[in-house]
N, C-alpha and C positions, 0 to 999 in steps of 0.2 A: 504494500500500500504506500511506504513513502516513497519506493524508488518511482513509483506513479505520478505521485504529488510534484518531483523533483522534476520528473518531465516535462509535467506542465506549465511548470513553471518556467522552463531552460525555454520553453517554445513561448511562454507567454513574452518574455524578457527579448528572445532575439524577433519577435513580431515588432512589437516596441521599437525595437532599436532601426528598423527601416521606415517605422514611422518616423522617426526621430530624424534621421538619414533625407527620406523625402524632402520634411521642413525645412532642415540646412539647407538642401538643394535650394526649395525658394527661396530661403533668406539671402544664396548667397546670389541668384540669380538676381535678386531685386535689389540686391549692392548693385552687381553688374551694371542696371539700366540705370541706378542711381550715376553713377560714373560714366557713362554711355552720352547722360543729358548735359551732365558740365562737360563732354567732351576730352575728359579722363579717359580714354581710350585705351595707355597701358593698363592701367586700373581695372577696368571695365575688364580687359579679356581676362585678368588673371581671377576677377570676381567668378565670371562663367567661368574657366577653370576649375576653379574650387566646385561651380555646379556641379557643371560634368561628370567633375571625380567620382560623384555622388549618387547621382546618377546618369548613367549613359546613355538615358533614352529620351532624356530632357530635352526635345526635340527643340524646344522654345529658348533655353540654352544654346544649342547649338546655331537657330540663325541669329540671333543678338552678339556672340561673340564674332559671328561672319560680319553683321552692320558694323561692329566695331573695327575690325579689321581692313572692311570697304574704305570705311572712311580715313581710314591710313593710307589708301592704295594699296592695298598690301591683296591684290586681287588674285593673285593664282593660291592665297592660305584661305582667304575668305571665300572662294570658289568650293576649297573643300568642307568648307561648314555648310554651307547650302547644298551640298551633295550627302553629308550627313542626315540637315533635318529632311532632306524629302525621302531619302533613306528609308528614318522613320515617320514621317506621315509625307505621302505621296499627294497632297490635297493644301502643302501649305503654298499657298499663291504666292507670296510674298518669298520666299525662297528660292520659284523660279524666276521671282523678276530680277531678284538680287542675285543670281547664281549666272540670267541672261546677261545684265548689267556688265559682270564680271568675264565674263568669256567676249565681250564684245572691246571692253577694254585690254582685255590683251591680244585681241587678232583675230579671234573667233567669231565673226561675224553672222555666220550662217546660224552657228550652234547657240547664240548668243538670240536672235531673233527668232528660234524656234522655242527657247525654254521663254522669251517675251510673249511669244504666240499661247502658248500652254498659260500662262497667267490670266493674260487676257482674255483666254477663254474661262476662268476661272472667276473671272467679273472683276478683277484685280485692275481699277480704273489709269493710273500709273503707269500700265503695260505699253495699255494705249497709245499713250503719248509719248513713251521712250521707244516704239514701233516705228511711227511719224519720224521721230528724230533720228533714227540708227538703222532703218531697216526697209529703207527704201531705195 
């Protein structure tokens, strides 16, 4: 009976502990954009960083540390965050526009207005307009 008790316990405790795990993740995620908006950019990625570590599937994480990277120019590392989060969700628009963005800025032009096309069709209004301007 106690080795039972002791079970449940070791399972209650490590359930806990990825709740625990998850929250950090937001917390540290919500550093991230805190640093993101004053334009802390080192800051920012090392915030989502820290998300990531915490969880890998923080898809939301992953394009935030790409915007942050974007806006470095730092376009073929922020290329691969936005191939992460569609990764894992194939539905985030905002990933293909920033992932189009990025492959257009460095020569990818074709690939770059195909992943703007997938946005756009995504209703992702932004697409739109960086189609007009890069894909004609």
């Amino acid at each position: 009976m106690l080795k039972k008790g002791l079970t449940i316990i070791c399972l209650l405790i490590l359930g806990l502990g990825s709740v625990f795990a998850q929250k950090s993740s937001y917390a540290w995620y919500f550093e991230g954009n805190k640093q993101l908006f004053k334009k802390n950019y080192d800051a920012a990625i090392k915030a989502y960083n820290q998300a990531i570590k915490l969880d890998e599937n923080a898809d939301y994480a992953w394009f935030n540390r790409g915007n942050a990277k974007f806006e470095q120019k730092l376009y073929k590392e922020a290329r691969l965050d936005y191939n992460k989060t569609i990764q894992l969700n194939n539905e985030y628009a905002e990933a293909y526009h920033g992932r189009g963005m990025c492959k257009i800025f460095i020569g990818d032009k074709d690939g770059g207005c195909k992943d703007l096309k997938t946005a756009k069709k995504m209703e992702f209004k932004p697409s739109r307009e960086a189609m007009n301007q890069h894909c004609q």
